[in-house]
N, C-alpha and C positions, 0 to 999 in steps of 0.2 A: 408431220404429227409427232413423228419421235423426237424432233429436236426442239418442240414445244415441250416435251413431257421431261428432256432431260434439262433446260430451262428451270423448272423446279426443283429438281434434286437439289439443290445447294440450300435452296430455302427450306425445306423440307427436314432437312441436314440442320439447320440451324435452330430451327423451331424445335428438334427433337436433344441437340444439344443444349438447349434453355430449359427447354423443362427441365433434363436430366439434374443439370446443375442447381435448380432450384428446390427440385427434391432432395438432393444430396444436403445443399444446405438448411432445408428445414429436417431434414432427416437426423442431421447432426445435434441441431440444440435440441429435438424432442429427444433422442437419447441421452443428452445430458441429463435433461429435466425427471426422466424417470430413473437415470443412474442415483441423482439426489434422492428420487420418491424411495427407492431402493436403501439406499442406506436410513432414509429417515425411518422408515417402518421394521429396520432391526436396533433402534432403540428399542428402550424398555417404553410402557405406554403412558407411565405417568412421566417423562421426559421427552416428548417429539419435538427436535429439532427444529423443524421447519413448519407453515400453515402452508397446508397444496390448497388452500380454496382460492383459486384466484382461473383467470381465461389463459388456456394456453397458447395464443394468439396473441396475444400482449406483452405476456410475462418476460420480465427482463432478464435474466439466468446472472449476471454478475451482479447488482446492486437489489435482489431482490432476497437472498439465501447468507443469513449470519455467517464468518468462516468462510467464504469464498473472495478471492479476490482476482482481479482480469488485468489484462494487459493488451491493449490496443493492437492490432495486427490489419497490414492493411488500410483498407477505408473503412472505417465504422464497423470494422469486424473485432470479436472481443475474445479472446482466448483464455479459458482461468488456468493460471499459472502458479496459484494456492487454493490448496485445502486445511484446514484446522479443524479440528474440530474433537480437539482435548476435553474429555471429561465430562461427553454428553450421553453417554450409557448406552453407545455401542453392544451389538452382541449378535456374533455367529462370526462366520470365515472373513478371510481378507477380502473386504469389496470388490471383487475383480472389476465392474464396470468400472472403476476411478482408472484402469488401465487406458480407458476410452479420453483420455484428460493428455494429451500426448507431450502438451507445453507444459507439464505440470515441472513446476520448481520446488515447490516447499511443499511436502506432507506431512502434518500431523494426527497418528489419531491415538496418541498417547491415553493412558488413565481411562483405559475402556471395557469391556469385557470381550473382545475380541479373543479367538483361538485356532489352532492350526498352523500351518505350514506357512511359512513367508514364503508368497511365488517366487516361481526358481527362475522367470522369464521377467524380473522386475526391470530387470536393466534394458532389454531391452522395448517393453511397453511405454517405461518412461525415461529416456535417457538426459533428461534437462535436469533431473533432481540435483539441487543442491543441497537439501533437509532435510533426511528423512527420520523422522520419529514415531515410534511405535510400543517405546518403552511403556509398562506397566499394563500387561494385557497378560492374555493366556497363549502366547503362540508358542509351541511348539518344533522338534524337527531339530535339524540341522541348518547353519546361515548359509544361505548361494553364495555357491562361489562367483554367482553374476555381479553379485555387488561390486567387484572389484570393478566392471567396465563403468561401472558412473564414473565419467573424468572427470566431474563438475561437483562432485558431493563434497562438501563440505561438515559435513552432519550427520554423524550416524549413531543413534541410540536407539538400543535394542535391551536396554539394560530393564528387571526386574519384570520378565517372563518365564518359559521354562523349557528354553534352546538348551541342545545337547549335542555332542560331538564336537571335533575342534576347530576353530577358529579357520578360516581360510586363510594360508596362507598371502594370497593374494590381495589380501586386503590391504598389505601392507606398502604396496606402492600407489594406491589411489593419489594421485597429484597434490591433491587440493585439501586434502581431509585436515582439520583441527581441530575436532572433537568424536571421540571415538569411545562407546561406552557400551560395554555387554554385562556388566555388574547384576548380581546376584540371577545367576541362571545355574544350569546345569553341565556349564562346558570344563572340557580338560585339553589334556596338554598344550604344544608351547604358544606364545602368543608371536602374533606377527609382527616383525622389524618394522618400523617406519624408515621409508629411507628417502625422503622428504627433507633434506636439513635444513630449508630455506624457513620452514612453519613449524611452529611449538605447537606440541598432536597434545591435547590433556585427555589423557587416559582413565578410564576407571575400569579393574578386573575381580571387583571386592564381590568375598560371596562367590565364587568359583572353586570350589574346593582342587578340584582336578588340572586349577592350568598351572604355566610355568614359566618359566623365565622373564626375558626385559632388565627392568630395573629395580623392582617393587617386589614381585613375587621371587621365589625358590628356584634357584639352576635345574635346568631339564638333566636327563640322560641324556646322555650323548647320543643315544642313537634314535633319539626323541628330535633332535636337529638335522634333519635330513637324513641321517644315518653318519655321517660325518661333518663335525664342527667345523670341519679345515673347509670343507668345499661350500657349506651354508657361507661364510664369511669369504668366501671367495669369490663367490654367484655376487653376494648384495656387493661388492668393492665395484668388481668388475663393470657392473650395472652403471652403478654411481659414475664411475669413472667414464665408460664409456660415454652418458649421456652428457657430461659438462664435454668431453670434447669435441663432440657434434656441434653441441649448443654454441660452445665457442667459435668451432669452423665456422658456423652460417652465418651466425653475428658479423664474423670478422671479414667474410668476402662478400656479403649481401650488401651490394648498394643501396646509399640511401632512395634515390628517387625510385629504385625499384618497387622498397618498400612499399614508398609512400602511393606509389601507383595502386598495389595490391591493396592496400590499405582501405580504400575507394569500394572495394565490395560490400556486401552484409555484414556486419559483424555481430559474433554475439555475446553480450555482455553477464557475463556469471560472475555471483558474487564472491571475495577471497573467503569468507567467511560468513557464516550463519549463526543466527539466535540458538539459545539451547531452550530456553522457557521465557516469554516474556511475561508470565504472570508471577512468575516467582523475584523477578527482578525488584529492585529496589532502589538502584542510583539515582538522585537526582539531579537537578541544573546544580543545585547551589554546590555540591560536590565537586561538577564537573567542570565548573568555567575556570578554576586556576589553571584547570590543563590545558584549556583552550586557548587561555591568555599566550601563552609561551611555545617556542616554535619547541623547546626539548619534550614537550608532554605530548606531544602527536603520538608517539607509540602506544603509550598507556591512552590516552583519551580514545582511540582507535579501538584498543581492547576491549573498552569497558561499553564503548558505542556498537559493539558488534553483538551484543548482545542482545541488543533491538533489532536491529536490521542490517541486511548484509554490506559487506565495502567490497563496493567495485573500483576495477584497476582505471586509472587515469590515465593508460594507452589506450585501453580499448574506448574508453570517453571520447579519446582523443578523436580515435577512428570513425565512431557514430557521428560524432559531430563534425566530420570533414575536416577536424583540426580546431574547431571552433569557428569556422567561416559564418562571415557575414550575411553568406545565405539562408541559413540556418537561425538563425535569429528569430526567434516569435515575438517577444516583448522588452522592455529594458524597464527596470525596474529600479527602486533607492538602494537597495544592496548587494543587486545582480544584477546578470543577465541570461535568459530564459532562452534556450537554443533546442530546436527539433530536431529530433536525431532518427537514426532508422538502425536495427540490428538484425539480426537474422530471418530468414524469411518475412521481408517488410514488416517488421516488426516496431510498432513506431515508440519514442518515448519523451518527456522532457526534459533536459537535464538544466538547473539552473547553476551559473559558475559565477559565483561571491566575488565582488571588487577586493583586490588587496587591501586590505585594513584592518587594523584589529579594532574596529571602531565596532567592525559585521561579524566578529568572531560569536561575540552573545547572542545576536539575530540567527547566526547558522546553526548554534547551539539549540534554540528554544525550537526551533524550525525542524531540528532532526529529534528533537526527546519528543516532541509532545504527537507528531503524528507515527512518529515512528513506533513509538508506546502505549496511544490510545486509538483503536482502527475502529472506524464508523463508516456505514456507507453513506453518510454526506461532510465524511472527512478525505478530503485530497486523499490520496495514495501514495506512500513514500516509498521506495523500491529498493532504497541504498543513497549510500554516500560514500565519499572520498576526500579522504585528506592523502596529503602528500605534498608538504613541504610548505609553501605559503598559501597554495592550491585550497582550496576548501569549497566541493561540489556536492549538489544532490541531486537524485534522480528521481521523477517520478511519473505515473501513469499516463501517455497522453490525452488528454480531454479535449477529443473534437472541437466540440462548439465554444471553445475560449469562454469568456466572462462574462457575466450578466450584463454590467455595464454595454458590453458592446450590442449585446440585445436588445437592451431597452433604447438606447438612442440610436442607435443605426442601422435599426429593424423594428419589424412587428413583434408580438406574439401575442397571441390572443386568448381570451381570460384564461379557458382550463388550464394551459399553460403556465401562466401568472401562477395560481392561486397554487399549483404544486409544486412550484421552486417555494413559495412562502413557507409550506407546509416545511418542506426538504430543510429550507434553512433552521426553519424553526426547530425542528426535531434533530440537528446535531449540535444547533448552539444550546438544545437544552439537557441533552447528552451529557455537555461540554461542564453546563455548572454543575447539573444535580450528582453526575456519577465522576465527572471526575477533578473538580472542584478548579476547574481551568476558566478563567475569563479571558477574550480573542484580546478587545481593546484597541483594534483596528480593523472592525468589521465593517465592509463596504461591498456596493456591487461590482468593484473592479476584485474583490476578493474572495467572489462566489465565482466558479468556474458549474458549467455545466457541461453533460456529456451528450453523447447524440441521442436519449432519451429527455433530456432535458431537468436531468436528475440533479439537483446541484451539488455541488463539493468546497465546503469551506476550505479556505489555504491560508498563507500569508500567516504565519504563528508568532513572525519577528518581536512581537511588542508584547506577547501572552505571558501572562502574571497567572502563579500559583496563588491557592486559599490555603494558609497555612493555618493549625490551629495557634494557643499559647504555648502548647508544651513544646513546637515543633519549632517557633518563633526565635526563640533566642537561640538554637542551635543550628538554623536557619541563616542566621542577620551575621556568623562571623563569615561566613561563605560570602553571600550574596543580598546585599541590605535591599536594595529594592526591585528585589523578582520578589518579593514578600511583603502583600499589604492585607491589609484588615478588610474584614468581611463587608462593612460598612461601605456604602456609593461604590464598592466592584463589578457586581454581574451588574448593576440598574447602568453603567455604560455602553452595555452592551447590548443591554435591552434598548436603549434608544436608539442604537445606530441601527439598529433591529427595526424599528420604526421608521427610522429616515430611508432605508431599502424598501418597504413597507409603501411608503411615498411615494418613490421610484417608480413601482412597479405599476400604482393605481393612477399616475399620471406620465408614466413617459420621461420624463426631464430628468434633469441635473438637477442637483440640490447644493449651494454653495455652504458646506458646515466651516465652520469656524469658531466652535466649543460647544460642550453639551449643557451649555445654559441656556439653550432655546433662541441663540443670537442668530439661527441660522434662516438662510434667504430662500426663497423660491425663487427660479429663474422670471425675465420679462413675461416668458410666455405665458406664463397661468397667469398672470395680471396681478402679482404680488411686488407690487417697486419698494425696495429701502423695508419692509416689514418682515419683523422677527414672524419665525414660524409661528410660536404661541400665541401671538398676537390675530393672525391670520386665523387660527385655528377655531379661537375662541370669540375674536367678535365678527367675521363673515361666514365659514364655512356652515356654521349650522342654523346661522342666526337667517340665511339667506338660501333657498334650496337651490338657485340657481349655478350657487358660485358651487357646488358640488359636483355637477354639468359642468360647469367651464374647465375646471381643475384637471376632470378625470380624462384619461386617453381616450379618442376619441374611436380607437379602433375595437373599444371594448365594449362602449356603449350602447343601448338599444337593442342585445342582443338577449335581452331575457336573462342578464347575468346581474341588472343594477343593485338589485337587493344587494346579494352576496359583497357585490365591491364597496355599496352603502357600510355593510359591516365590517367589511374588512380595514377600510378607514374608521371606523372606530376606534378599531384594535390597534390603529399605528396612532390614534392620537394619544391611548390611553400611555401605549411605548414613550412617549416624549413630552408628557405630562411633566411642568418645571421642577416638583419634587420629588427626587427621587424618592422616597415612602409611596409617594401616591404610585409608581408604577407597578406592574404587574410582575410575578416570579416567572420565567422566560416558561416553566412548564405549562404553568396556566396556558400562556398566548400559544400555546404550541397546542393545546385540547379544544384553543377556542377557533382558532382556525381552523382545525378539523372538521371540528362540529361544524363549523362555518359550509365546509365544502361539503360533506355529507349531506347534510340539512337540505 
């Protein structure tokens, strides 16, 4: 009898370690979700941040909440690893729950009503910060001396609050740091050395009545320098010194395959540099591509791209991506190749690495300004890039369940599914015109990526054309003549290829395009031989109810859904209507498919 009873221990043991875990992980995102409910209700009430009407069962915490953004960890697990959320009328203390965000890399909550003390335990609650921004609020106090342990910080504004007492020394050997800004507060004496000489630190101490020294401000007392100059300037030498000759020791007697063995662990990838504001920024492509043309403008084109999103190091690339092995490979592409990589704590990501050619210089260019500058959540996710020499890499979020494409022909999904990737596409391609006057120009189902919600994410920017206005146009055209066309037959491209996905979706197949003058085929299978789409569209599809049955995927049909897909191919005929006038403005098709699904 006992050796039946202890027979179950193990299972007993397991079943109680499943649940535990299962609680622990629903435990985890319902504290996120009320850390957000938390900061949204210290808004002011005419500005709430976020809509909580939705099932806390379903809700998706990264692609559901403006200002947040995630980073793959694991299997289908989602870690946010950004917070933003500049200029939405914050007010009371520092959110302590965002401490609960432990991946967190970038923090914004600049331009808020925030006040109080900056936690003194920051560094170590979030130790991944690479960004932190907090300028323009009411915080108060003295800065933690903890800040100095962020190895990874790249980004620190604290400027135009009302911090007093002096600067932490310590700040001054933060590794990583290139922007550094306490401007107009209440601090005095000396400021801190940077003794970083490998990275240009841009400083601001404007509006400090009381500090001192550096390069810009007024000489300290002397006994304002540790008490003695001689030994301050001895300590930072020493320092310096000592550390290049370590660094040189291990270099110099570390073997290569050593390395390369270690190499082989987790690694994790922090950016060299971070954004300071990307809504204040102004660069554009046509600016930027003479630097991209030539190998001497990598440094400046670097600068001016870091102020979108961060550049990561091309060793540690090296190392996520096993060197770039063949293993590693997810896709091969016209101007890359797209390799799965894994960093810290299974931390999974994309990175895609540009064929040598300056032919893919303006594809990698359009590819890092425009997601890198405009963040939607049915816009891909861009994490960083790298240049480095002919090298030209980007990094971005990994998306489980790869491309639509591979959905529709090489699997099911069945309508609800269908009808909210339409919606998803529609609502960022329409993003895309109305707000930020960008048309793709190579929108396909191999260039919708979905995630393991089945949420989709337009990518693929290589071909994306600016709306310039007139005024903008001739100062425009000496830069860059055709990333700049007329308003006229631009977004209605987009909106057809919008239609031909449209297609996709309501029958299954491939579609052979071969211009957007309606030349294009239906595969044998729907029983369209040698006939243009238009032709198809306009003397069988509606003329015959049948051939709307035959056409549509068979695993959709009969289920009480036909209406809904009846209309929904409407909505793709009207997309790919042969005049461009007769088509619809991508907002519209983005209200009418809604209503479609609500309905």
């Amino acid at each position: 009898m006992l050796k039946i009873m202890l027979s179950f221990v193990p299972i007993h043991i397991f079943l109680w370690s499943l649940f535990c875990f299962f609680m622990i992980v629903y435990g985890a995102e319902l504290g996120d979700i009320n850390c957000l409910r938390e900061i949204n209700n210290s808004s002011d009430s005419s500005n709430q941040i976020w809509d909580f009407n939705f099932n806390i069962n379903t809700i998706d915490l990264c692609s559901s909440f403006t200002g947040i953004e995630c980073m793959t960890s694991g299997i289908d697990e989602e870690k946010v690893i950004s917070i933003k959320l500049s200029n939405m009328g914050l007010e009371g203390q520092f959110p302590h729950c965002i401490e609960n965000f432990s991946w967190l890399q970038n923090l914004n909550l600049s331009h808020n009503k925030l006040f109080g003390n900056i936690p003194p335990d920051i560094s170590s609650k979030l130790p991944y910060l690479t960004s932190l921004d907090l300028s323009n609020n009411n915080f108060y106090g003295e800065i933690p001396k903890a800040i100095a342990n962020l190895s990874y910080l790249n980004t620190l504004r604290l400027d135009g609050n009302q911090l007093n007492g002096t600067i932490p020394k310590e700040l001054g050997f933060l590794p990583r740091i290139t922007v550094f800004s306490v401007a107009n507060n209440l601090l005095s004496g000396p400021v801190p050395v940077f003794v970083n000489n490998n990275v240009n630190v841009t400083l601001s101490y404007v509006n400090n009545n009381g500090l001192c020294g550096g390069t810009t401000l007024e000489s300290c007392d002397e006994e304002s320098l540790f008490g003695k100059p001689f030994w301050y300037s001895f300590v930072i030498a020493f320092v310096c010194s000592a550390t290049s000759v370590i660094v040189t020791f291990m270099d110099y007697t570390q073997p290569w395959n050593e390395f390369k063995k270690s190499s082989r662990k987790s690694n994790t990838i922090y950016p060299l540099r971070k954004e300071q504001n990307n809504q204040k920024h102004t660069t554009n492509v046509a600016q930027l591509l003479p630097l991209a043309l030539q190998e001497e403008g990598n440094k400046e084109l670097c600068r001016l791209l870091e102020r979108l999103i961060p550049r990561m190091s091309f060793m540690e690339l090296c190392k996520a991506t096993n060197y770039f092995s063949s293993n590693n490979i997810m896709g091969l592409g016209t101007t890359g190749i797209m390799y799965k990589a894994e960093v810290s704590n299974n931390c999974l990501i994309a990175v895609k690495r540009f064929y040598y050619s300056d032919k893919y210089k303006r594809q990698f260019l359009l590819e890092t300004m425009i997601p890198g500058r405009h963040m939607h959540r049915n816009i891909a996710s861009l994490l960083g890039f790298c240049i480095e020499k002919k090298e030209r890499i980007l990094v971005y979020s990994y998306i489980s369940n790869g491309t639509l494409c591979h959905w529709l022909h090489n699997s099911q999904l069945e309508w609800p599914e269908r009808i909210h990737i339409a919606i998803g596409i529609a609502r960022g391609l329409s993003w895309l015109h109305k707000k930020c006057k960008i048309i793709h120009l190579n929108l396909s189902s191999e260039c919708v990526l979905l995630d393991k919600n089945f949420e989709p994410k337009i990518s693929n920017f290589g071909k994306a054309k600016f709306i310039m206005n007139q005024k903008n146009h001739a100062r425009m055209r000496l830069f860059l003549v055709d990333e700049v066309i007329g308003v006229k037959g631009s977004f209605e491209k987009d909106i057809y290829d919008f239609g031909i996905i449209l297609f996709e979706l309501i029958t299954g197949q491939k579609l052979s395009i071969s211009s957007d003058s309606c030349s294009t085929n239906y595969d044998d299978d729907i029983g369209v031989d040698n006939s243009s789409l238009r032709s198809y569209i306009s003397n069988r599809l509606f003329t015959d109810p049948s051939d709307f049955y035959y056409a549509t995927d068979k695993c959709i049909t009969g289920k009480g859904f036909d209406d809904k897909i009846h209309g929904l191919l409407e909505v793709a005929c009207k997309c790919v209507k042969p005049s461009m006038e007769q088509r619809p403005k991508m907002d519209d098709v983005y209200r009418t498919i809604t209503a479609l699904w609500k309905g």
